[in-house]
C-alpha positions in Angstrom: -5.3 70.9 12.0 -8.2 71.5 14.7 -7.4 70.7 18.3 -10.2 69.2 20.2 -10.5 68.7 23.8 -12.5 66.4 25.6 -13.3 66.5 29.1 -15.5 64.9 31.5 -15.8 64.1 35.3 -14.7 60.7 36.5 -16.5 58.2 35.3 -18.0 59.5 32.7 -16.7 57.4 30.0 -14.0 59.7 28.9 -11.8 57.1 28.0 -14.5 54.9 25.9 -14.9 57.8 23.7 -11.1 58.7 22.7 -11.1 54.6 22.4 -13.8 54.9 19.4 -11.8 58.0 18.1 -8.4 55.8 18.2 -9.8 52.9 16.4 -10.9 55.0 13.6 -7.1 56.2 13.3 -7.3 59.6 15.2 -4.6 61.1 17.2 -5.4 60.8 20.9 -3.2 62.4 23.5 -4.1 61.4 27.1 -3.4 64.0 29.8 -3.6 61.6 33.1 -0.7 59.3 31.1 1.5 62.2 30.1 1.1 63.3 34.1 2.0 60.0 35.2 5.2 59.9 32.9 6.3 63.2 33.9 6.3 61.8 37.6 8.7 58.8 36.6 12.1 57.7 37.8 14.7 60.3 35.5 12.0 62.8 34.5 13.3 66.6 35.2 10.0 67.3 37.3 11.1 65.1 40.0 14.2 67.0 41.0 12.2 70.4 40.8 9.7 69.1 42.7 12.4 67.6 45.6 13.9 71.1 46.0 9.9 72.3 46.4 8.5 69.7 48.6 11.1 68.0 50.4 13.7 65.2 49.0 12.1 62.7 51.0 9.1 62.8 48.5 11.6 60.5 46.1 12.9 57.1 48.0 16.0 55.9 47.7 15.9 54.6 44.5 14.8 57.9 43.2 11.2 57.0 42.4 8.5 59.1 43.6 6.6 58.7 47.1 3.2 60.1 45.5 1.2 60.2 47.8 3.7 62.2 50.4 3.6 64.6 47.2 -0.3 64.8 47.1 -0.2 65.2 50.9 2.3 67.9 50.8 1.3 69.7 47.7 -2.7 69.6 48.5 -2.2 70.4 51.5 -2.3 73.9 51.0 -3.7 76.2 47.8 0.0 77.5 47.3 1.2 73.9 47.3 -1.1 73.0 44.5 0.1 76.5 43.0 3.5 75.1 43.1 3.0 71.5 42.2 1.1 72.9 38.9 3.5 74.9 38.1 6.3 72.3 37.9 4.0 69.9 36.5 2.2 71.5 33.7 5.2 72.9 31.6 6.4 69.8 30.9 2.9 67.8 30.2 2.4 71.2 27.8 5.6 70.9 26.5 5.2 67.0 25.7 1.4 67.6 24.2 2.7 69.9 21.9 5.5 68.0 20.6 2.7 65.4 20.2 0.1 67.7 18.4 3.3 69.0 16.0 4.1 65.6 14.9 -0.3 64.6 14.4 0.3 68.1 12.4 3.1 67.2 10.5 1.3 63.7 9.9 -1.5 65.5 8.1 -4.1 65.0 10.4 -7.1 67.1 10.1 -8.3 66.4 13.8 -6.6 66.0 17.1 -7.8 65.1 20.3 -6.3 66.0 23.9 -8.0 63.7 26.4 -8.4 65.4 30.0 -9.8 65.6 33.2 -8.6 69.0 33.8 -8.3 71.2 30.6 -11.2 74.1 31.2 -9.4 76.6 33.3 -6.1 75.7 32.9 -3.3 76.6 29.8 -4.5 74.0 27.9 -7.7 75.4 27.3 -5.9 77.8 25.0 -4.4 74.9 22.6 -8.7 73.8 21.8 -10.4 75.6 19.1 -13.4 73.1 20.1 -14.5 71.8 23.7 -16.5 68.4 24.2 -17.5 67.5 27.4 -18.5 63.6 27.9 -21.5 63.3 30.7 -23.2 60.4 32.0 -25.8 60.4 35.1 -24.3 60.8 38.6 -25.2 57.1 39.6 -23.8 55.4 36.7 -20.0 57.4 37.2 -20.4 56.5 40.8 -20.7 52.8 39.5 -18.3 53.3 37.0 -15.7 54.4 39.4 -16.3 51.5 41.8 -15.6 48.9 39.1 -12.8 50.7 37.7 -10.5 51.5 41.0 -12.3 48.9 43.6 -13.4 51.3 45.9 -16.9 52.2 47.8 -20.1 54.2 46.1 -19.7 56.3 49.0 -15.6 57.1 48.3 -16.6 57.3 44.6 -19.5 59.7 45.4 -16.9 62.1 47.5 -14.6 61.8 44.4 -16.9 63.5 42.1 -18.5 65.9 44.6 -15.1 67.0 44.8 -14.5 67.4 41.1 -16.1 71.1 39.5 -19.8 70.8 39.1 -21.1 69.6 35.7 -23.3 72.9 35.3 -20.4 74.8 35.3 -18.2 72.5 32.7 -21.4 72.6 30.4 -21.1 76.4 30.0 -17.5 76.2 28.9 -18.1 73.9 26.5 -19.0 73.7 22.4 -20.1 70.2 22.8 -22.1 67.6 25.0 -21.8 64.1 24.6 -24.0 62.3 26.8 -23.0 58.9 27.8 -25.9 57.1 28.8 -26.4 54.0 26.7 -25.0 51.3 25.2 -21.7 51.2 23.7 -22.9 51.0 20.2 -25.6 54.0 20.8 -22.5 56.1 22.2 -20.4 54.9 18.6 -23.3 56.3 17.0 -23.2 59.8 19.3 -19.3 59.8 18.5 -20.0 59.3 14.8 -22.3 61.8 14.8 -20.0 64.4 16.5 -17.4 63.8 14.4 -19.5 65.0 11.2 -20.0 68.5 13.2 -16.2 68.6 13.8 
């Protein structure tokens, strides 16, 4: 079984494309959900991350205060260290139980969906790379529907994300998102005969 990752900036319609690859019965794994699950109420990343930032960052019902996390654990480049190494372990260590069962399935193809795979462990895990791109103005737009907030927040959010140049030379694949949704079904199908 390949493992294909796809990446993108936000807004970039990231999510649209692993939608297409769903419907036609692929196996998706999402990244951003796995990362929100390992942050629930009971997960063994809370308590590790309570001895690392403080136990304030849970309240008293034991759910997490994120955003005292992100203020904590951004706050410095050893804090993000930190936070990542909790973190990433156990979103590996869920992907791959994941992949193992796609595996023993008998799927030829499986897809990790992720903001953040080039540069980090689970680079290693792709035999293939595609990165989804769309023009700056239309993620800006994108972003601003999706989570309600300003072009100019949006804008900051993606200025702050690594630069598409340097995504687009780590990558096997471009997938350019700049039409309709039935011209990017068409780009997906095509990819998906390269694959």
């Amino acid at each position: 079984m390949k493992t294909i990752g796809i990446t993108g900036r936000s807004g970039c319609g990231k999510s649209s494309v692993t939608a297409l690859l769903r419907q036609k019965g692929y196996p998706v794994v999402d990244g951003d959900e796995l990362s929100r699950q390992i942050l629930q109420k009971g997960s063994p990343c809370l308590a590790q991350l309570a001895a690392a930032f403080g136990e304030d960052i849970l309240d008293e019902e034991g759910n997490l205060r994120r955003r005292l996390l992100a203020d904590r654990a951004f706050a410095t480049p050893e804090g993000t260290e930190t936070l990542t190494s909790i973190t990433h372990p156990e979103i590996y260590r869920r992907m791959e139980a994941h992949r193992q069962a796609a595996a023993a399935a008998g799927h030829e193809l499986y897809f990790i969906d992720g903001a953040v795979i080039v540069g980090t462990p689970f680079e290693a895990l792709c035999q293939k790379l595609i990165l989804v791109t769309a023009p700056f103005e239309e993620s800006v737009r994108r972003i601003c529907a999706r989570d309600g907030i300003s072009p100019e927040m949006a804008a900051r959010r993606l200025q702050a994300q690594p630069p598409q140049a340097e995504l687009e030379k780590r990558v096997d694949f471009i997938l350019n998102n700049d039409g309709t949704p039935d011209q990017l079904a068409q780009k997906v199908e095509a990819l998906l005969k390269k694959l």
